[in-house]
Backbone as XML, in Angstrom:
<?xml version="1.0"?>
<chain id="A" units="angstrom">
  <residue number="1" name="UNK">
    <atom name="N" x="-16.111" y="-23.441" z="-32.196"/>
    <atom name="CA" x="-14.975" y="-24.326" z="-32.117"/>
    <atom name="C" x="-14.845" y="-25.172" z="-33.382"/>
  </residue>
  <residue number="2" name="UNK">
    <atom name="N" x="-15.627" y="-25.670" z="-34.104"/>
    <atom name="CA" x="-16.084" y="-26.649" z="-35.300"/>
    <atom name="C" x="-15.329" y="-25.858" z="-35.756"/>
  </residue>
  <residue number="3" name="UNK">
    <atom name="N" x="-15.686" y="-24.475" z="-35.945"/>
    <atom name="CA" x="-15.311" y="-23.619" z="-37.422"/>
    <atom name="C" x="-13.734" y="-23.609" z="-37.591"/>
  </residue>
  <residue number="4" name="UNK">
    <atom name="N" x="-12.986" y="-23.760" z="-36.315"/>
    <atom name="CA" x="-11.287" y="-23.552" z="-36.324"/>
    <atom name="C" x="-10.772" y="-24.908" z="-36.810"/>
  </residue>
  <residue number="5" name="UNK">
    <atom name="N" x="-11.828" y="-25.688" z="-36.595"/>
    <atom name="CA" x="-11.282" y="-27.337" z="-36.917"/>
    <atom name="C" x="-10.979" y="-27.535" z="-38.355"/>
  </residue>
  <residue number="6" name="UNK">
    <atom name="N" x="-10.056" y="-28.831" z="-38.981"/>
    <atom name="CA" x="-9.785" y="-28.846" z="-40.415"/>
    <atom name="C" x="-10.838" y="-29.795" z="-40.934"/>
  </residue>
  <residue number="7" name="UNK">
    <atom name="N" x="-11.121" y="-29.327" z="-41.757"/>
    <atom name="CA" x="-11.681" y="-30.019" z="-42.565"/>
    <atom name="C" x="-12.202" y="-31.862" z="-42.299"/>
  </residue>
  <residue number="8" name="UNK">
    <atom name="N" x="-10.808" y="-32.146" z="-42.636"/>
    <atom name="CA" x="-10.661" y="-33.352" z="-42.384"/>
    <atom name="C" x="-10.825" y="-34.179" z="-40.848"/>
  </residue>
  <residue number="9" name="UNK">
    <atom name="N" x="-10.792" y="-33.383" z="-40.075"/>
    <atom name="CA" x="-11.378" y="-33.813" z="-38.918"/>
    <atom name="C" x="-13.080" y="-33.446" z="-38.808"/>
  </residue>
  <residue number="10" name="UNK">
    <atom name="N" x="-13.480" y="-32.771" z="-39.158"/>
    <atom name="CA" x="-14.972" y="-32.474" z="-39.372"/>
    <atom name="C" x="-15.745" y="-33.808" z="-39.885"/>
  </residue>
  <residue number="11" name="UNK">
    <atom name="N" x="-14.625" y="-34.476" z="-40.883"/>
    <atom name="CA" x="-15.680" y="-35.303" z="-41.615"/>
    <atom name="C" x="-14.767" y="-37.194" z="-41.457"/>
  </residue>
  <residue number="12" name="UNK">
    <atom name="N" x="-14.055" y="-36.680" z="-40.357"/>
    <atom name="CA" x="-13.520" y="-37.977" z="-39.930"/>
    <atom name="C" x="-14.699" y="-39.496" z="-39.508"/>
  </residue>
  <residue number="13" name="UNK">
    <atom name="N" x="-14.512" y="-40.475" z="-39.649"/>
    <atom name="CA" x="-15.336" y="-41.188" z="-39.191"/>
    <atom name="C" x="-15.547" y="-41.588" z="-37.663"/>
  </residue>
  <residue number="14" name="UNK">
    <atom name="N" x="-16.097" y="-42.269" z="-37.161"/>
    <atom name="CA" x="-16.545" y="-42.156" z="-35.691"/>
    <atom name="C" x="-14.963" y="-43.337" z="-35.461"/>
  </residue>
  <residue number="15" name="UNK">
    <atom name="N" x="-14.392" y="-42.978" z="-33.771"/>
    <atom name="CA" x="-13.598" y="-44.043" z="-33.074"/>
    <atom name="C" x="-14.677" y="-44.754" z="-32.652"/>
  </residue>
  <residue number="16" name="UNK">
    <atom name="N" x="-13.571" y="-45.990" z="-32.550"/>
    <atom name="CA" x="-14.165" y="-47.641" z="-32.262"/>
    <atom name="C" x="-13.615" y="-48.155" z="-30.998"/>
  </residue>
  <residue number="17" name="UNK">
    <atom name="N" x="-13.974" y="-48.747" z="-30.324"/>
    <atom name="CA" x="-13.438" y="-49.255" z="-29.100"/>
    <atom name="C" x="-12.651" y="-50.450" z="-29.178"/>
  </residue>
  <residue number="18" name="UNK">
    <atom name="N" x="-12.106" y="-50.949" z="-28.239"/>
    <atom name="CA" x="-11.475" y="-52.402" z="-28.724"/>
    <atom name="C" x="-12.605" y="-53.560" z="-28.378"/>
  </residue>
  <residue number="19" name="UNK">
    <atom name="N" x="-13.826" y="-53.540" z="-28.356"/>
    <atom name="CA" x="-14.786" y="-54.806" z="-28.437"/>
    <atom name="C" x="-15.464" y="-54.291" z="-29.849"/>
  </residue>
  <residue number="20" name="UNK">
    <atom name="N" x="-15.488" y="-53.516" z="-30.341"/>
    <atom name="CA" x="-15.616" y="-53.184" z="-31.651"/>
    <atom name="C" x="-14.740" y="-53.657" z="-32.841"/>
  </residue>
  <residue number="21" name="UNK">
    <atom name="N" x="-13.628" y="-53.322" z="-32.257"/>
    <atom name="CA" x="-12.339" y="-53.343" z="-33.146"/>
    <atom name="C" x="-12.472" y="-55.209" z="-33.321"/>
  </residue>
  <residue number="22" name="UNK">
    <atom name="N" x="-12.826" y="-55.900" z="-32.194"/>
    <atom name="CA" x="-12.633" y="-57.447" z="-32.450"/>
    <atom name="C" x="-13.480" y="-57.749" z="-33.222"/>
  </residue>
  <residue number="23" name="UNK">
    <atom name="N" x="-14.469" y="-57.502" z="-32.855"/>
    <atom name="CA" x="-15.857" y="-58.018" z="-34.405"/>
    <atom name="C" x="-15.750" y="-57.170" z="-35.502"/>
  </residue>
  <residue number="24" name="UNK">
    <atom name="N" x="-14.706" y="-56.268" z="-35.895"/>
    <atom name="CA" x="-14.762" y="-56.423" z="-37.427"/>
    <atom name="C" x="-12.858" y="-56.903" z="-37.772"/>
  </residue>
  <residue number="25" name="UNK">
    <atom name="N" x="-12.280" y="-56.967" z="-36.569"/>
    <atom name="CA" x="-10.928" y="-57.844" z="-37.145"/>
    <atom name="C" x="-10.480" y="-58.831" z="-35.851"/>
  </residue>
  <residue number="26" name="UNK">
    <atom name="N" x="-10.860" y="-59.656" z="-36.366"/>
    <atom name="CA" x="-10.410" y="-61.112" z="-35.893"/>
    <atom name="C" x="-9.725" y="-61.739" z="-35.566"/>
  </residue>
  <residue number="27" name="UNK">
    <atom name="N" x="-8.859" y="-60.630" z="-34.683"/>
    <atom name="CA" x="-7.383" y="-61.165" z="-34.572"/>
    <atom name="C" x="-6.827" y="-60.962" z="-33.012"/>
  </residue>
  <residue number="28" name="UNK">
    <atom name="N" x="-6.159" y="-61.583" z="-32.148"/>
    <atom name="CA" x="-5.548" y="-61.294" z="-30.958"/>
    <atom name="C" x="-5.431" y="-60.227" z="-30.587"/>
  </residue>
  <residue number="29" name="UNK">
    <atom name="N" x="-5.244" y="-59.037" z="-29.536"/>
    <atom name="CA" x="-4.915" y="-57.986" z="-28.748"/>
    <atom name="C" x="-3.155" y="-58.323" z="-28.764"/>
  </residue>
  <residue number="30" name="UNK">
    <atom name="N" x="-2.689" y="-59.394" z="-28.892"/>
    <atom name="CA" x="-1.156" y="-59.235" z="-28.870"/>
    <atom name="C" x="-1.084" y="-58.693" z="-30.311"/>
  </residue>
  <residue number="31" name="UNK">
    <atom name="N" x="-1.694" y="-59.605" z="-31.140"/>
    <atom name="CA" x="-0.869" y="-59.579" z="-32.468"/>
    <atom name="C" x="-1.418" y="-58.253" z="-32.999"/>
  </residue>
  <residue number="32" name="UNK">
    <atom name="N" x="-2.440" y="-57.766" z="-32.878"/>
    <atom name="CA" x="-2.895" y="-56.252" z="-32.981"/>
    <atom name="C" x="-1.912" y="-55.161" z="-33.046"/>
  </residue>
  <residue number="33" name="UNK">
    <atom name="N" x="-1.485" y="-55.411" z="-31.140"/>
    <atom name="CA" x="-0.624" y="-54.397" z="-30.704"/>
    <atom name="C" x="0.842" y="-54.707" z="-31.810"/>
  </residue>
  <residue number="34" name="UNK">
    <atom name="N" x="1.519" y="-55.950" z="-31.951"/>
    <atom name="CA" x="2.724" y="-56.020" z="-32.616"/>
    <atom name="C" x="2.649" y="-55.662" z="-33.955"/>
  </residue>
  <residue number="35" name="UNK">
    <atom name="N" x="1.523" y="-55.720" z="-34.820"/>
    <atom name="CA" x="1.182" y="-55.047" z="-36.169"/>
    <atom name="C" x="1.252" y="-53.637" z="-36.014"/>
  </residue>
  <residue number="36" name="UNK">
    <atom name="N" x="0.697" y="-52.367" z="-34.995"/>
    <atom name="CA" x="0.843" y="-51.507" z="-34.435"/>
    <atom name="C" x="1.886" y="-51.489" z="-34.501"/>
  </residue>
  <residue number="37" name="UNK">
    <atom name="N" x="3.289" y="-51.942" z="-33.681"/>
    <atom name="CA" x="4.335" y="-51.274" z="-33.511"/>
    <atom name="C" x="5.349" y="-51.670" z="-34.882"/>
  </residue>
  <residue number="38" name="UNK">
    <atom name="N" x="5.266" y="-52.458" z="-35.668"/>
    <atom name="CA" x="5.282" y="-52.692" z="-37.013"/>
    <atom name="C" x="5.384" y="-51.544" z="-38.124"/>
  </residue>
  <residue number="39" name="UNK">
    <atom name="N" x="3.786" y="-51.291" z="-37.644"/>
    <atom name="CA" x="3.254" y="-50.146" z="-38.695"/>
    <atom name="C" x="2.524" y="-50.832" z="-39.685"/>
  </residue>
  <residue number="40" name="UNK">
    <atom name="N" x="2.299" y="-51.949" z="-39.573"/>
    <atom name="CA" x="1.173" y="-52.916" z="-40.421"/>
    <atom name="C" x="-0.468" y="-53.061" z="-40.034"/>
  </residue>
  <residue number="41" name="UNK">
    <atom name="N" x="-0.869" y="-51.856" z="-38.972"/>
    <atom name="CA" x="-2.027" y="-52.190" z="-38.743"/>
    <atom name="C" x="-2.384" y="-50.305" z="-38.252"/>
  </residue>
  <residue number="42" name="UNK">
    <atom name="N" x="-3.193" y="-49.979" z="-37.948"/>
    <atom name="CA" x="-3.708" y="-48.398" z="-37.806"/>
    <atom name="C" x="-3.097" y="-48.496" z="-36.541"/>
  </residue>
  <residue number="43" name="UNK">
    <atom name="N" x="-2.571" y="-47.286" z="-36.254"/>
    <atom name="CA" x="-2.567" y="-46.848" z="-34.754"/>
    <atom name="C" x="-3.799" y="-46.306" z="-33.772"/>
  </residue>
  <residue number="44" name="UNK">
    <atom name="N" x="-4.047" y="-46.961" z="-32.894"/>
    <atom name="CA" x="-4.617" y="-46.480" z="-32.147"/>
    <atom name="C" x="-4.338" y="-45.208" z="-31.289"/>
  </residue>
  <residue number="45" name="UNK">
    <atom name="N" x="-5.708" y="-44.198" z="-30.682"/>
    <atom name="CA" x="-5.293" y="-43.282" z="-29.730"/>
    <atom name="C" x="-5.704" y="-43.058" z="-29.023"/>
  </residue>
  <residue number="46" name="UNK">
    <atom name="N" x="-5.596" y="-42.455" z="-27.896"/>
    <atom name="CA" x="-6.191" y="-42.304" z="-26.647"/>
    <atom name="C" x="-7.263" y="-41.477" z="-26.648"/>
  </residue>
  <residue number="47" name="UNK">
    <atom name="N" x="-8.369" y="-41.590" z="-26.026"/>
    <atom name="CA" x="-9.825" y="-40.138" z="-26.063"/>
    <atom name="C" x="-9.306" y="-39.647" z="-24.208"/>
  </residue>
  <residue number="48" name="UNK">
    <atom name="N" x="-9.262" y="-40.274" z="-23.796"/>
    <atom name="CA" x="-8.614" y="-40.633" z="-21.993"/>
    <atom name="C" x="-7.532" y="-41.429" z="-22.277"/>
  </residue>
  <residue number="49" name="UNK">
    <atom name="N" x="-6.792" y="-41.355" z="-20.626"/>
    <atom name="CA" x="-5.838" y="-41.932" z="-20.493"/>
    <atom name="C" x="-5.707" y="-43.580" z="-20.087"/>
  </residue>
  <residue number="50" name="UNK">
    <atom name="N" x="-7.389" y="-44.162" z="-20.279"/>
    <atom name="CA" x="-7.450" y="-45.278" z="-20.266"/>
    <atom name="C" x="-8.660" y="-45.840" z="-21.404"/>
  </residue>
  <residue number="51" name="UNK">
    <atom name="N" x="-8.688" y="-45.334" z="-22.312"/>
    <atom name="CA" x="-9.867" y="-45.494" z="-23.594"/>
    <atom name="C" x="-8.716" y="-45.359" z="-24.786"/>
  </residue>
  <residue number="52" name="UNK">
    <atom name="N" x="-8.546" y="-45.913" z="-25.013"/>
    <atom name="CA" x="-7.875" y="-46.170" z="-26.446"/>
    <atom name="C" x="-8.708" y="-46.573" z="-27.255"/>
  </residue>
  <residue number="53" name="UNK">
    <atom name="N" x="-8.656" y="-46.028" z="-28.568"/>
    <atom name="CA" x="-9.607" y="-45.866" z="-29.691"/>
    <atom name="C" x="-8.953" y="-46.476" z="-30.700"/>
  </residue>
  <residue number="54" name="UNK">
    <atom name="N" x="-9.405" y="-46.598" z="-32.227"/>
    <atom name="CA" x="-9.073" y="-46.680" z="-33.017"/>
    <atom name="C" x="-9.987" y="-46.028" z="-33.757"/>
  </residue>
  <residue number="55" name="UNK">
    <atom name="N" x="-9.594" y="-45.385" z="-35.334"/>
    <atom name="CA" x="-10.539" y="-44.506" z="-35.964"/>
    <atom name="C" x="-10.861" y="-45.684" z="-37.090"/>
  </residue>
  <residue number="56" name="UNK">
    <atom name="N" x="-12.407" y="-45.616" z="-37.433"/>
    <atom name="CA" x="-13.213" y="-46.721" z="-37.978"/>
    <atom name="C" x="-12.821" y="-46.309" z="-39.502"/>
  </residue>
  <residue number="57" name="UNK">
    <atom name="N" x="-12.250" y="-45.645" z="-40.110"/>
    <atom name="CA" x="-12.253" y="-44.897" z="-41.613"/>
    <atom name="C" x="-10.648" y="-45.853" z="-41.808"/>
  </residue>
  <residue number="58" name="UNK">
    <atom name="N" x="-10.288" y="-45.489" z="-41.055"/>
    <atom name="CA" x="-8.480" y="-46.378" z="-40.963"/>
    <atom name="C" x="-8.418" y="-47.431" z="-41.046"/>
  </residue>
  <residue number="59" name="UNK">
    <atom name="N" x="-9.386" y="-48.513" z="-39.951"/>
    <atom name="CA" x="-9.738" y="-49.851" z="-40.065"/>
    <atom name="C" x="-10.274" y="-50.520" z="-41.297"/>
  </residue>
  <residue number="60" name="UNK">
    <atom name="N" x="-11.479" y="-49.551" z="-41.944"/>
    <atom name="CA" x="-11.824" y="-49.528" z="-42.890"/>
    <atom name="C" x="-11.003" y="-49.782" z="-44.225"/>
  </residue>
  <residue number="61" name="UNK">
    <atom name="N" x="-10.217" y="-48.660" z="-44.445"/>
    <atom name="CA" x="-9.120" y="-48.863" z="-45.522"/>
    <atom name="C" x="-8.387" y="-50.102" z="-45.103"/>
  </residue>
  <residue number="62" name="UNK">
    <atom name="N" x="-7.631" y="-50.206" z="-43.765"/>
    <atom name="CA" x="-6.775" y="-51.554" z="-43.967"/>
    <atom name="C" x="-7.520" y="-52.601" z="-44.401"/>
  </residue>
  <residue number="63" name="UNK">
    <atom name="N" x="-8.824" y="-53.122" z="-43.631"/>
    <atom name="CA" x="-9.402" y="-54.292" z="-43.987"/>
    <atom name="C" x="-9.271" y="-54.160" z="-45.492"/>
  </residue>
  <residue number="64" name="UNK">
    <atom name="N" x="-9.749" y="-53.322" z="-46.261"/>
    <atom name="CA" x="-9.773" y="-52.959" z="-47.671"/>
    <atom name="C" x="-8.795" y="-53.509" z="-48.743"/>
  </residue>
  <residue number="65" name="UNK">
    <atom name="N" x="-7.548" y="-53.072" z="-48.217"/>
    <atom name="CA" x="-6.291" y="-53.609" z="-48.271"/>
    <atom name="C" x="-5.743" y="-54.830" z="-47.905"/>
  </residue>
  <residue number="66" name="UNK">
    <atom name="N" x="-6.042" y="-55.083" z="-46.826"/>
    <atom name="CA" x="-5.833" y="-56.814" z="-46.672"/>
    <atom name="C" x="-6.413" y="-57.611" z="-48.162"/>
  </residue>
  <residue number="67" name="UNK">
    <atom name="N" x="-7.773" y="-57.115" z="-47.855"/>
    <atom name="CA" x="-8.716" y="-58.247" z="-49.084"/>
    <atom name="C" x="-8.085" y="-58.046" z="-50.524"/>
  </residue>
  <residue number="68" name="UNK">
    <atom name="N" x="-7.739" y="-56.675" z="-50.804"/>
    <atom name="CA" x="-7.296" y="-57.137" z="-52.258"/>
    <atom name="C" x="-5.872" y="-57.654" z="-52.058"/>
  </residue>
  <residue number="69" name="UNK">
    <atom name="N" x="-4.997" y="-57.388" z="-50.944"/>
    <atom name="CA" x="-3.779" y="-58.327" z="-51.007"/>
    <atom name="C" x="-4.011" y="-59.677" z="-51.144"/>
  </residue>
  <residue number="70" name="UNK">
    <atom name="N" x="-5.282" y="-60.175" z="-50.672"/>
    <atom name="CA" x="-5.213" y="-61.568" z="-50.295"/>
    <atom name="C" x="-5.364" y="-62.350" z="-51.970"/>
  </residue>
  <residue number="71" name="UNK">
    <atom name="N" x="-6.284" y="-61.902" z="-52.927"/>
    <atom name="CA" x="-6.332" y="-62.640" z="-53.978"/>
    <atom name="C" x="-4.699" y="-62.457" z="-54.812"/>
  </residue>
  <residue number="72" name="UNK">
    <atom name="N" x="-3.816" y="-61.840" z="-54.412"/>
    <atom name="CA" x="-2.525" y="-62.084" z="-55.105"/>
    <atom name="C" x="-1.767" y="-63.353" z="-54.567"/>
  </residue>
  <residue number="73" name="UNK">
    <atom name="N" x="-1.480" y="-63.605" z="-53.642"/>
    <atom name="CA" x="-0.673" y="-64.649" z="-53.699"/>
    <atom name="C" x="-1.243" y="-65.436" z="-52.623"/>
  </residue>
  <residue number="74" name="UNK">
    <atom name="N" x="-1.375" y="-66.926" z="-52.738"/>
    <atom name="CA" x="-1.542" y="-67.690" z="-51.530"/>
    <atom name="C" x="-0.926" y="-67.630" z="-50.211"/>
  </residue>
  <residue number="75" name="UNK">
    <atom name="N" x="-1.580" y="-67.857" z="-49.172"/>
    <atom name="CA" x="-0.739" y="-67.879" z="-47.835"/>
    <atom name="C" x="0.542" y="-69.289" z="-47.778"/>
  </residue>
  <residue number="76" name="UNK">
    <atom name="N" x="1.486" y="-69.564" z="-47.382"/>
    <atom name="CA" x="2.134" y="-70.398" z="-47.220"/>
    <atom name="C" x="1.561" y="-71.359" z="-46.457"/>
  </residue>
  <residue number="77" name="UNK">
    <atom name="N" x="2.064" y="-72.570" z="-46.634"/>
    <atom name="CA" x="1.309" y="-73.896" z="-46.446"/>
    <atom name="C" x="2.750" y="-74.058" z="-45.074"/>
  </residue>
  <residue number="78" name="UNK">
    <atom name="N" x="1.882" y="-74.769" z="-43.809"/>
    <atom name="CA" x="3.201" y="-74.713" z="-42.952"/>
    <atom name="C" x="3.412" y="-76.586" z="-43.254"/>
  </residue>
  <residue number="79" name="UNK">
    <atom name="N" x="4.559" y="-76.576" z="-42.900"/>
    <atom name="CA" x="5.598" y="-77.753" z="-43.503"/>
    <atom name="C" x="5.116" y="-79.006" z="-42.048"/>
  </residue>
  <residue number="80" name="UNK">
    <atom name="N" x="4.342" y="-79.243" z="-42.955"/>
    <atom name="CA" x="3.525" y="-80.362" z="-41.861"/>
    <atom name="C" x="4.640" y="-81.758" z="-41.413"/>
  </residue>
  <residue number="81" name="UNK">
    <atom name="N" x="5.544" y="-81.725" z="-41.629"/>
    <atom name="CA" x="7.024" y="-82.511" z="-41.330"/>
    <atom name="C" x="7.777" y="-82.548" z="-40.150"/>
  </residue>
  <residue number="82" name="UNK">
    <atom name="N" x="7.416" y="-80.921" z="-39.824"/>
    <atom name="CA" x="8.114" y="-80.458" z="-38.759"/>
    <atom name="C" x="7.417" y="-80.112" z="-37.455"/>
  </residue>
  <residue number="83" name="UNK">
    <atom name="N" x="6.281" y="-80.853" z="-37.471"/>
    <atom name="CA" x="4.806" y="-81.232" z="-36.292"/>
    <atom name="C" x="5.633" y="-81.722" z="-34.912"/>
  </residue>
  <residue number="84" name="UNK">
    <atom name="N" x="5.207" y="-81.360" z="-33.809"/>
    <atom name="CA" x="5.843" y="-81.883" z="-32.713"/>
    <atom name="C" x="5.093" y="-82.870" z="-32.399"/>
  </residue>
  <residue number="85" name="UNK">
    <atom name="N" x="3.260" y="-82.953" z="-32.592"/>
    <atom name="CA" x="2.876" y="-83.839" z="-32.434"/>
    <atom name="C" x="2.266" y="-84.090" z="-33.529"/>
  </residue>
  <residue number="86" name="UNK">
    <atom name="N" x="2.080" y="-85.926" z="-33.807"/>
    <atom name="CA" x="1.429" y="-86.648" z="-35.300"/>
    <atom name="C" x="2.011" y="-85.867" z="-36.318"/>
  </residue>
  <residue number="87" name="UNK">
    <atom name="N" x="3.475" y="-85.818" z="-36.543"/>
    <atom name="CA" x="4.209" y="-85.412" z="-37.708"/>
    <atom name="C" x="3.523" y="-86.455" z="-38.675"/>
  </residue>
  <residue number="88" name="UNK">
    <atom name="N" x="3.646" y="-85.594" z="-40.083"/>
    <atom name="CA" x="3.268" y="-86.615" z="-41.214"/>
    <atom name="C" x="4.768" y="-86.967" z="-41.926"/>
  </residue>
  <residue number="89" name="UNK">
    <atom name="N" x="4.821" y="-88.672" z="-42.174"/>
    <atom name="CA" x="6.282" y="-89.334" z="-42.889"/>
    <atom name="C" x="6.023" y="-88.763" z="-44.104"/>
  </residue>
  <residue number="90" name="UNK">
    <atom name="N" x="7.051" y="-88.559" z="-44.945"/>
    <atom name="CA" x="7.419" y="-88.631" z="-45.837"/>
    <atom name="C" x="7.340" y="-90.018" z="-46.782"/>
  </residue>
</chain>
């Protein structure tokens, strides 16, 4: 069966679970899924119809990608003015 397989699945990296997926990205199960439907974050896939995976080689590259995005430009500073609570005056 191996032998009919491509290549590239032969030497794919191992799927990750989603308690995996949280300790190496740090981020909500909402905002995950909405990066997902985006297209800003790997798609996940099913192994079963209740195991959703993600492939660790994919995660890999994005994190990869995040980090060198991050030394280009600063994140935006949120406009501490517009606080609902302990706004700062002007």
């Amino acid at each position: 069966m191996l032998a009919t397989l491509p290549v590239e699945i032969i030497e794919a990296k191992p799927a990750i679970r989603r308690q995996q997926l949280r300790e190496l990205v740090p981020l909500a199960d909402t905002t995950i899924y909405e990066m997902e439907q985006r297209g800003d974050f790997p798609k996940r896939f099913c192994l079963t119809p209740r195991c959703p995976v993600w492939d660790l080689g994919e995660i890999s590259l994005w994190l990869a990608s995040r980090r060198a995005a991050a030394g280009l430009a600063p994140p935006p500073h949120p406009d501490v003015r517009r606080r609902k609570s302990r706004p700062v005056r002007a």
